[in-house]
N, CA, C and O of each residue as an XYZ file, in Angstrom:
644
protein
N       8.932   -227.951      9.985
C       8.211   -227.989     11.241
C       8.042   -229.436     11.672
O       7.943   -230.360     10.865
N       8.012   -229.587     13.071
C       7.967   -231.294     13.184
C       6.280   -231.439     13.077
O       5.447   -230.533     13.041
N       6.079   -232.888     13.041
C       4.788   -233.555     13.016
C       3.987   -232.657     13.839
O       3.012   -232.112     13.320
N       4.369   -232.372     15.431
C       3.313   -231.936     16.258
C       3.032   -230.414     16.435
O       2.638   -229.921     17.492
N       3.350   -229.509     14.937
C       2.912   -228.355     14.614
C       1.570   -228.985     13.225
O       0.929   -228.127     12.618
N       1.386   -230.215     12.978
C       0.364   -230.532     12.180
C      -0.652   -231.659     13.042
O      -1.094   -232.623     12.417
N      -1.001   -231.473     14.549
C      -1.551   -232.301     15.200
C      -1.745   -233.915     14.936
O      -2.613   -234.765     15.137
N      -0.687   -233.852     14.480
C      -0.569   -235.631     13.855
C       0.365   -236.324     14.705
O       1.070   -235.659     15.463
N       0.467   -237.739     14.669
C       1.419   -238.590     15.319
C       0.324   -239.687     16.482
O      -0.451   -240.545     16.059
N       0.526   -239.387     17.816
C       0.041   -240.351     18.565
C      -1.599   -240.339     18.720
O      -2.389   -241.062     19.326
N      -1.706   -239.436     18.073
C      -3.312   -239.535     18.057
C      -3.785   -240.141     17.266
O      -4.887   -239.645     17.031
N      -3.538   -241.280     16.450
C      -4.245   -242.224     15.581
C      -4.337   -242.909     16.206
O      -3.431   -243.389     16.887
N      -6.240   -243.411     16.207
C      -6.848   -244.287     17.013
C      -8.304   -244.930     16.276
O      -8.555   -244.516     15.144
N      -9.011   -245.673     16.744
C      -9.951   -246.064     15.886
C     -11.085   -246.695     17.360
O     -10.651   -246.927     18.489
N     -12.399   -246.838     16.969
C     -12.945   -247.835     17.498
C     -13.026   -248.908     17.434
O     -12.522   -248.997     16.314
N     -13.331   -250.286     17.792
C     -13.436   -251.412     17.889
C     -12.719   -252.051     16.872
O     -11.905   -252.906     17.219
N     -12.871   -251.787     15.611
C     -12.427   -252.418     14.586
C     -11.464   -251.502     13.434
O     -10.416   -251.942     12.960
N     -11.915   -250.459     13.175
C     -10.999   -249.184     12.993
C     -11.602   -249.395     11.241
O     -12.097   -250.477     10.924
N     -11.503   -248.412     10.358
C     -12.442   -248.378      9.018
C     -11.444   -249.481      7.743
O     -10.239   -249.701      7.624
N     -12.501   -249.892      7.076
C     -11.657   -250.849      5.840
C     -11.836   -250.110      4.719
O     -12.681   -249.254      4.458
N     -10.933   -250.547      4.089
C     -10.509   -249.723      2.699
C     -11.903   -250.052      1.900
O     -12.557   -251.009      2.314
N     -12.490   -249.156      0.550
C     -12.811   -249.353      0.499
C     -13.488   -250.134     -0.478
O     -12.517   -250.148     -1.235
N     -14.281   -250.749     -1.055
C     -13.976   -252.536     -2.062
C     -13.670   -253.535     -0.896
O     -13.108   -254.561     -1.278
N     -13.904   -253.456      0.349
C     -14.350   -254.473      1.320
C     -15.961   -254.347      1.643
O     -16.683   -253.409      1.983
N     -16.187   -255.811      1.358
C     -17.751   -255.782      1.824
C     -18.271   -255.066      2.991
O     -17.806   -255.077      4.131
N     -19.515   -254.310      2.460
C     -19.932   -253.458      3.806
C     -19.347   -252.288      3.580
O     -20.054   -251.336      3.909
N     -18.266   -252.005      3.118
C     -18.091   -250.534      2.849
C     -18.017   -249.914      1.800
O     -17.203   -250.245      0.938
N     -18.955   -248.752      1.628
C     -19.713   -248.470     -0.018
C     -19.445   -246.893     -0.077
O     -20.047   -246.217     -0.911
N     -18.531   -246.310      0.819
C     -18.307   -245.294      0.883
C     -17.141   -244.655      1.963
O     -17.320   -244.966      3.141
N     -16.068   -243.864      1.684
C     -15.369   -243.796      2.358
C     -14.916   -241.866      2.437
O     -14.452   -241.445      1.377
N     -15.027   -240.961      3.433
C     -14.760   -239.295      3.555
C     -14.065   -239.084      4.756
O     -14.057   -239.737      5.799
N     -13.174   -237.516      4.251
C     -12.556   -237.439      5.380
C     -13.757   -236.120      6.011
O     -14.726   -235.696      5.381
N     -13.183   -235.560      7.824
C     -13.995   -235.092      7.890
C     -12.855   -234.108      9.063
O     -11.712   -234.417      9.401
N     -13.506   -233.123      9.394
C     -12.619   -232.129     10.010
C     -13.921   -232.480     11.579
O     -15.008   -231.924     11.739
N     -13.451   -233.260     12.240
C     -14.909   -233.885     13.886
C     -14.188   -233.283     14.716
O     -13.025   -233.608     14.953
N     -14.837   -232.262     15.296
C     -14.522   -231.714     16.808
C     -12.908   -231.093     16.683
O     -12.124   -231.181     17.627
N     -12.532   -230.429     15.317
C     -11.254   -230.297     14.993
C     -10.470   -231.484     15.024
O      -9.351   -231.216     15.463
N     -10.570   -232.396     14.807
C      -9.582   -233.513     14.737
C     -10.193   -234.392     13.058
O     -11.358   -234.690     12.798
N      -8.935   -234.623     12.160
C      -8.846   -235.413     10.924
C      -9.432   -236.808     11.036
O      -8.939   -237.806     11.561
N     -10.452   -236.669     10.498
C     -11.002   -238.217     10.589
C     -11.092   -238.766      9.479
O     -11.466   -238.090      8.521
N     -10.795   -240.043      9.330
C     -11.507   -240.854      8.122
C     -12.732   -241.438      8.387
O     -12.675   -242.239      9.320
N     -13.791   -241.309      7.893
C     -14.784   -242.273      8.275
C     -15.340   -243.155      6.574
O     -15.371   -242.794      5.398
N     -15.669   -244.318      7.259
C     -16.196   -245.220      6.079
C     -17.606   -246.091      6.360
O     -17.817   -246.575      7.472
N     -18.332   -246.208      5.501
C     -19.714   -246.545      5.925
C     -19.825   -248.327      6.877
O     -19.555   -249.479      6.538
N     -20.370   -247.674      8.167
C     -20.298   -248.925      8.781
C     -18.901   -249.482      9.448
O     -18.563   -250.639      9.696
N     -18.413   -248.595      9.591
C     -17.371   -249.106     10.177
C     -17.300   -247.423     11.267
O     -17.941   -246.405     11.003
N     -16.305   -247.610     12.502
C     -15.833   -246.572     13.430
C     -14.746   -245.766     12.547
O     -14.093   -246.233     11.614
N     -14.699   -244.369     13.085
C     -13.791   -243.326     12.132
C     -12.640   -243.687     12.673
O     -12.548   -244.475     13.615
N     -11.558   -243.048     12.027
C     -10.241   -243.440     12.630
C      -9.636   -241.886     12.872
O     -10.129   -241.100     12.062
N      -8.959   -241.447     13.529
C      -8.592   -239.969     14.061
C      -6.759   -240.307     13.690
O      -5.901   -241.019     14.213
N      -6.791   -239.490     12.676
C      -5.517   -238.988     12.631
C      -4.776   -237.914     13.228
O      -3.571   -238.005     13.465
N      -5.633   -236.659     13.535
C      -4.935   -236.031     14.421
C      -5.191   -235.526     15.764
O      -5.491   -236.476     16.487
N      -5.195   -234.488     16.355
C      -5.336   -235.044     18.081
C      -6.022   -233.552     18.455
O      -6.682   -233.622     19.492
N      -6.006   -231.858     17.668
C      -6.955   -230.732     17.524
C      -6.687   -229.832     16.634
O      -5.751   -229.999     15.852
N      -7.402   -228.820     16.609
C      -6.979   -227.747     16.190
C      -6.660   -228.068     14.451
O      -5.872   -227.425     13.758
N      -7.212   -228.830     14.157
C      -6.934   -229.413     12.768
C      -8.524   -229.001     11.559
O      -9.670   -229.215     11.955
N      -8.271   -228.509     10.368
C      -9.468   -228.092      9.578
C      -9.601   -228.685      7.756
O      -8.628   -228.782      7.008
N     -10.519   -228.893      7.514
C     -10.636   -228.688      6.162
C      -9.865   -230.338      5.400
O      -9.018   -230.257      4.510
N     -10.151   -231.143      5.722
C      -9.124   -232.131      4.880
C      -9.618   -232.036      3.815
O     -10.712   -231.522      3.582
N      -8.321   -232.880      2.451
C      -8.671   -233.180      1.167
C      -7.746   -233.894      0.746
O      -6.532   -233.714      0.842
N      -8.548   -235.056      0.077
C      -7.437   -235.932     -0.523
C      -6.910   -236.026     -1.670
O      -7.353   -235.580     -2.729
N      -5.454   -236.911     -1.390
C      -4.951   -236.775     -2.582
C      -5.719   -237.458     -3.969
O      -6.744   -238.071     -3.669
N      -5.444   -237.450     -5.187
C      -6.043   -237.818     -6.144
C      -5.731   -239.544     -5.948
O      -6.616   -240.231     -6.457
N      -4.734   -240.234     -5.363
C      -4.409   -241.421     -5.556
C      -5.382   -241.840     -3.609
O      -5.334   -242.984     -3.159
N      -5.827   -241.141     -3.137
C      -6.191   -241.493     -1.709
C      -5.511   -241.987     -0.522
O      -6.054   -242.406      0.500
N      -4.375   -241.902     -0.742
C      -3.125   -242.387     -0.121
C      -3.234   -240.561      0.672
O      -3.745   -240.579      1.792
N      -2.962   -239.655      0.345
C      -2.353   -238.764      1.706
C      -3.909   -237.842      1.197
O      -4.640   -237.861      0.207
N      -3.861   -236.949      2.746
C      -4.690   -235.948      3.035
C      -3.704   -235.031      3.277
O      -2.613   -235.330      3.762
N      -4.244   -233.261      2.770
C      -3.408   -232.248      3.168
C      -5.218   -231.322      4.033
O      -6.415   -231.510      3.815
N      -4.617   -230.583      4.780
C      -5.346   -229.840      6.046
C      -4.222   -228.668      6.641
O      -3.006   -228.509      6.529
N      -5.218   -228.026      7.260
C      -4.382   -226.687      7.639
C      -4.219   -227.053      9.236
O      -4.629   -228.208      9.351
N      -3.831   -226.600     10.400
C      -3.652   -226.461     11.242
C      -3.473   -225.694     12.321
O      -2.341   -225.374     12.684
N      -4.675   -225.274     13.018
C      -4.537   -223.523     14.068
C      -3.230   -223.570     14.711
O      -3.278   -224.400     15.619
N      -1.908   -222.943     14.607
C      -1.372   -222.648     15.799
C      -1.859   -221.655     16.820
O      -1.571   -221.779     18.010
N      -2.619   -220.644     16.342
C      -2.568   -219.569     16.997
C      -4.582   -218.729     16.692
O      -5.156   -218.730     15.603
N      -4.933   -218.378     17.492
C      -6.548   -218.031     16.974
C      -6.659   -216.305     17.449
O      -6.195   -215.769     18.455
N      -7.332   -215.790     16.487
C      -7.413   -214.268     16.619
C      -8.737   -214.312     16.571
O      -9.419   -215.298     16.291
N      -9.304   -212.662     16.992
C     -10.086   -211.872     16.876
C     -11.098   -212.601     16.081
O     -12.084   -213.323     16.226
N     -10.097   -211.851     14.835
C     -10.364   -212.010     13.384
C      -9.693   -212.714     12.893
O      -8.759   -213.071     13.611
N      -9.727   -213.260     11.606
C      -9.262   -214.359     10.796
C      -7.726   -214.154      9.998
O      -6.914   -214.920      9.480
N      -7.818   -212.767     10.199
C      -6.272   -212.017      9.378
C      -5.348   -211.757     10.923
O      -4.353   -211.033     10.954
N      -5.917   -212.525     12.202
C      -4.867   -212.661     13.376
C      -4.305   -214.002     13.636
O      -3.282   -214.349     14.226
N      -5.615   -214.929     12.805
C      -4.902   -216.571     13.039
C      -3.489   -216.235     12.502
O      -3.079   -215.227     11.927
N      -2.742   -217.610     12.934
C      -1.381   -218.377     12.542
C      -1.906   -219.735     12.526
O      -2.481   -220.395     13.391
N      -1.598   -219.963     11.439
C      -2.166   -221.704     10.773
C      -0.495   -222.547      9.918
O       0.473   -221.957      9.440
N      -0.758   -224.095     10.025
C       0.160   -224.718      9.199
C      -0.684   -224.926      8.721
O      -1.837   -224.828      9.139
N      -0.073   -225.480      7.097
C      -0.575   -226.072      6.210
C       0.143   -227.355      6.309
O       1.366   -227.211      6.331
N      -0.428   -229.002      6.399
C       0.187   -229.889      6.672
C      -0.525   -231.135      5.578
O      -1.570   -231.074      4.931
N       0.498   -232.249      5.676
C      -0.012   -233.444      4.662
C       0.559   -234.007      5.805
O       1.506   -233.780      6.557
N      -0.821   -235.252      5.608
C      -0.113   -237.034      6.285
C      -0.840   -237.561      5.506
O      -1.569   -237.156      4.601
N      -0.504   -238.860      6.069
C      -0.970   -240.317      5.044
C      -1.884   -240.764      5.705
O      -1.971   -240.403      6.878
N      -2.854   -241.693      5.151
C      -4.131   -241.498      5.488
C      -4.223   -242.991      6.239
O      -5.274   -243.622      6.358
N      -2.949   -243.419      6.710
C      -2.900   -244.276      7.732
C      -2.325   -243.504      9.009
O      -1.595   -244.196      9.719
N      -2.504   -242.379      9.356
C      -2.454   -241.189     10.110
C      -0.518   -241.151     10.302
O      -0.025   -240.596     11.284
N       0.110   -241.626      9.530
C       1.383   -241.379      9.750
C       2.390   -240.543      8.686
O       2.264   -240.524      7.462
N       3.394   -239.875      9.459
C       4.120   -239.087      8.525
C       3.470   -237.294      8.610
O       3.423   -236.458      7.707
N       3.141   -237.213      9.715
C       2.386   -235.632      9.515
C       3.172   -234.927      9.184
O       4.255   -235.226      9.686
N       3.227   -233.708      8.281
C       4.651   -232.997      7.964
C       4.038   -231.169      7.226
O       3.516   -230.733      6.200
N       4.378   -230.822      8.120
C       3.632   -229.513      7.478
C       4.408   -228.808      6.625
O       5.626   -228.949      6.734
N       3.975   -228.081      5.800
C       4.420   -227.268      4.647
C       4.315   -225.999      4.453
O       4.179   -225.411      3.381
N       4.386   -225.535      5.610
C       4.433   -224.165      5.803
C       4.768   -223.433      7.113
O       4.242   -223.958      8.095
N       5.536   -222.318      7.370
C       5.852   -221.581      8.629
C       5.261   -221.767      9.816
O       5.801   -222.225     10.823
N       3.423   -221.178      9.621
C       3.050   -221.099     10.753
C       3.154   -219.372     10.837
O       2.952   -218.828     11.923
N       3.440   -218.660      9.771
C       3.749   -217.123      9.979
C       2.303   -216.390      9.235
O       2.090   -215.195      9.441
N       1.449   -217.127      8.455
C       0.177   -216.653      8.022
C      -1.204   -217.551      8.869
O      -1.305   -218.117      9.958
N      -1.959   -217.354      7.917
C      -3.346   -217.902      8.052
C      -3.153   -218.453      6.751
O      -3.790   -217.926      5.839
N      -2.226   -219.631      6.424
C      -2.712   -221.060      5.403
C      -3.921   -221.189      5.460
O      -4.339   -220.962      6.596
N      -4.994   -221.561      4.459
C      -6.149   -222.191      4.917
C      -6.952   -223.043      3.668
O      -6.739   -222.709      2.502
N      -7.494   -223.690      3.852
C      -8.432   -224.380      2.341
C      -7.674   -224.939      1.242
O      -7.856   -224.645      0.061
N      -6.421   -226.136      1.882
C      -5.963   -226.860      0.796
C      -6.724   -227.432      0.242
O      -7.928   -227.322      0.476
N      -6.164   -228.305     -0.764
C      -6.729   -228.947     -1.808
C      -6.007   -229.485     -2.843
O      -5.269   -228.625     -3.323
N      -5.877   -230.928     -3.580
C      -4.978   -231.199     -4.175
C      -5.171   -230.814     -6.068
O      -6.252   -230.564     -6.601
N      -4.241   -230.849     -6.561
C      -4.706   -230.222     -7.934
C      -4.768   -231.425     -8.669
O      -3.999   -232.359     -8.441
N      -5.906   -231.460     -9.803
C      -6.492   -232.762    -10.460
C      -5.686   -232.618    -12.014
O      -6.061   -233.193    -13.035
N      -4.337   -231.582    -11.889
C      -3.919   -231.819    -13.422
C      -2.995   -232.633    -14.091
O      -2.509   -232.601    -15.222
N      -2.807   -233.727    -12.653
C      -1.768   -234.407    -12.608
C      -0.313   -234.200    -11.933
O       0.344   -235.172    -11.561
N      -0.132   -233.678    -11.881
C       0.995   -232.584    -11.182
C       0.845   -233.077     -9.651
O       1.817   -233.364     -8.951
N      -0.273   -233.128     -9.295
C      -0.567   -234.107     -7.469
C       0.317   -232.632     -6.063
O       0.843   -232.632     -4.950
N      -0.067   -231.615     -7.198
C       0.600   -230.444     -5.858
C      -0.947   -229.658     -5.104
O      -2.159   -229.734     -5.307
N      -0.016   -228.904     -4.150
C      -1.431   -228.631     -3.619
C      -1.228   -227.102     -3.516
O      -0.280   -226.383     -3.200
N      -2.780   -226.854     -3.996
C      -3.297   -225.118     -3.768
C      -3.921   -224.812     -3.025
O      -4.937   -225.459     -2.771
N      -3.468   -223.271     -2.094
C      -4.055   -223.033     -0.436
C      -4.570   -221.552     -1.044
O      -4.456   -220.902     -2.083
N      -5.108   -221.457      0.061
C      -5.357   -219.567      0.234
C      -4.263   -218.841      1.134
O      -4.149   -219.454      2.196
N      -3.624   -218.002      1.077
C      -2.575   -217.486      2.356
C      -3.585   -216.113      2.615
O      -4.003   -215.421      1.686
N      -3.887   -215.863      4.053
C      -4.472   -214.349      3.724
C      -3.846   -213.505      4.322
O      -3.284   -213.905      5.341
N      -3.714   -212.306      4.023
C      -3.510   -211.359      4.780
C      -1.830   -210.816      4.490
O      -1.155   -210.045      5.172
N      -1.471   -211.543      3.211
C       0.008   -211.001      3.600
C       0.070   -209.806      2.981
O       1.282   -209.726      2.780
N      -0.410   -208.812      2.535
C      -0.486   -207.406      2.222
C      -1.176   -206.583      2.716
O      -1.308   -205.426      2.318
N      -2.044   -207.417      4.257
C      -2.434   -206.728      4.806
C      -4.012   -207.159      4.714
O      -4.242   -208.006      3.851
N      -5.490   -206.551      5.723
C      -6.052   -207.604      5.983
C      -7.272   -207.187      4.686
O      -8.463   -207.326      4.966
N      -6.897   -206.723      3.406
C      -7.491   -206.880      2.578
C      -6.751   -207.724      1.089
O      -6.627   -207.390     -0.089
N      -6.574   -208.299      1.463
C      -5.728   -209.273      0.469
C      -5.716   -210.534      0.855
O      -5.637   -210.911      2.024
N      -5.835   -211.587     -0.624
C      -5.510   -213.162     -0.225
C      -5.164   -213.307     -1.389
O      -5.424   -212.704     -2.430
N      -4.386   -214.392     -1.065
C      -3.051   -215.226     -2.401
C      -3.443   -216.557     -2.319
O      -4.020   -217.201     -1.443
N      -2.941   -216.870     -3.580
C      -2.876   -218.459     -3.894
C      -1.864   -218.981     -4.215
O      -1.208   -218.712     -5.222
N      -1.605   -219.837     -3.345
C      -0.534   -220.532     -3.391
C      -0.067   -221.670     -3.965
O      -0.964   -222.371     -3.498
N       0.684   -222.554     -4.681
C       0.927   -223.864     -5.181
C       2.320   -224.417     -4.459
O       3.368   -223.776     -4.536
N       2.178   -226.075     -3.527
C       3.388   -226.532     -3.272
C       3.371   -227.774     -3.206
O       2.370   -228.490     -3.174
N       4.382   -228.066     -3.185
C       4.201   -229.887     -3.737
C       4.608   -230.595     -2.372
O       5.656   -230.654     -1.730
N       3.219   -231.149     -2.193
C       3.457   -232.425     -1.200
C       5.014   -232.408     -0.202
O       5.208   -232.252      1.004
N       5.535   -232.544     -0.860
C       6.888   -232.990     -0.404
C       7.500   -231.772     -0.243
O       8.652   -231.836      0.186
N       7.024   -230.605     -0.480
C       8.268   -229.076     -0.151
C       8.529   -228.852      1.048
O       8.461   -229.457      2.118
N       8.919   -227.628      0.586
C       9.045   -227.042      1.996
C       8.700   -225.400      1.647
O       8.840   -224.818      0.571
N       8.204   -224.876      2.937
C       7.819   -223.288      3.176
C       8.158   -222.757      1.791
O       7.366   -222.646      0.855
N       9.774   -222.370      1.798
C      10.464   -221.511      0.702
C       9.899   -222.279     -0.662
O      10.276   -221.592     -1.611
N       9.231   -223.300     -1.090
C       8.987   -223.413     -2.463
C       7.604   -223.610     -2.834
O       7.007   -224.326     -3.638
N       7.218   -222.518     -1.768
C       5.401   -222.503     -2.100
C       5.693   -221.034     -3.306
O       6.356   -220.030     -3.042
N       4.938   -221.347     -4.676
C       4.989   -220.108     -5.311
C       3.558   -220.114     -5.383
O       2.719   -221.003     -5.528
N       3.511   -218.686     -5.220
C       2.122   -217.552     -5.466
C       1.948   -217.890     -6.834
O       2.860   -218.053     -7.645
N       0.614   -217.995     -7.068
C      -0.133   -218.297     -8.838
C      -0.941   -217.185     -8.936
O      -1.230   -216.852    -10.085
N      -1.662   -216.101     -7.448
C      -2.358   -215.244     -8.100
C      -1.851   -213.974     -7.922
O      -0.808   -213.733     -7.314
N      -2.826   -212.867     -8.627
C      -2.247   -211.673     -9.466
C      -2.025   -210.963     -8.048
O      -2.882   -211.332     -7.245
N      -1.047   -209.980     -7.483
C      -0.914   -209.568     -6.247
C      -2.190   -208.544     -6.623
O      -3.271   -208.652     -6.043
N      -1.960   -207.616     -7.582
C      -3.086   -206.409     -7.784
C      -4.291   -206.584     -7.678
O      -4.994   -205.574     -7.704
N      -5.161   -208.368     -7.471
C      -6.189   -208.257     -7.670
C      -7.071   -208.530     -6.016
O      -8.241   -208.888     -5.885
N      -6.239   -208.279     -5.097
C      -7.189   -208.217     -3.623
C      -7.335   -209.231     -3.336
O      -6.365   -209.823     -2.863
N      -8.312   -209.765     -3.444
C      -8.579   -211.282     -3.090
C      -9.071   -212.028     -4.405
O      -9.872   -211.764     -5.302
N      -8.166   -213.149     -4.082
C      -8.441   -214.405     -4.850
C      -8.427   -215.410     -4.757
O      -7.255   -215.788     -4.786
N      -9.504   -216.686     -4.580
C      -9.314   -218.132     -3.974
C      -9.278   -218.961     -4.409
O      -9.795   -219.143     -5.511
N      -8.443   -220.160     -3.532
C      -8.958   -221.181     -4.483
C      -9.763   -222.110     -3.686
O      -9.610   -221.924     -2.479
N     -10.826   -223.347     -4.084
C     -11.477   -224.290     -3.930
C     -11.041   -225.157     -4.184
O     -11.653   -226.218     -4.057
């Protein structure tokens, strides 16, 4: 999928001075944040910086703080088993948006895995229908076809955090 199915690209912008890494004086804390649907970094005392431009949810970073992965509304239902969502990673200098998934489910609630491995686990819902959710594992760098399912299909719903 290109960048602008993961609301990333020309929408990185900052205020006045834009946020410093952090181990620069004055900044004692640094989170991402899902503001008005758009990917923000914010850091204490300094203006947030907007990586993406809407429709964007849930960031989490990588273990090294270099990339964020987030889901992305294409499409909004009713109900939550009518969304169509990407699942997308960029770099947390808002460049390189690249999503990792169709756009044919409701992706939702990445998160990167702390076992070293640096892949990331989502929720997919609804693909057996709108009492079911899966968990998914895919690495940064895949693509759609090499997301594999980790949970049990028989057990209905199962998430991850």
């Amino acid at each position: 999928m290109p960048s602008s199915a993961c609301g990333g690209g020309s929408a990185v912008h900052t205020g006045p001075a834009g946020p410093s890494p952090v181990g620069t004086p004055g900044v004692t804390a640094r989170w991402a944040a899902s503001d008005n649907w758009q990917i923000t970094i914010n850091a204490t005392g300094q203006p947030k910086l907007y990586l993406t431009i809407s429709d964007d949810f849930k960031p989490s970073w990588s273990e090294t703080g270099s990339m964020l992965t987030y889901f992305h509304a294409l499409q909004y239902g009713s109900t939550f088993d009518q969304w169509k969502t990407g699942l997308c990673v960029i770099h947390a200098d808002g460049t390189q948006a690249t999503a990792l998934s169709t756009g044919q489910y409701a992706d939702f609630n990445p998160t990167w895995t702390r076992d070293g491995t640096n892949q990331i686990i989502f929720n997919r819902y609804a693909t057996r229908g709108s009492t079911s959710n899966d968990i998914l594992l895919i690495s940064p760098q895949g693509s759609a076809a090499s997301a594999v399912r980790v949970s049990t299909p028989g057990n209905g719903y199962e998430w991850a955090f």
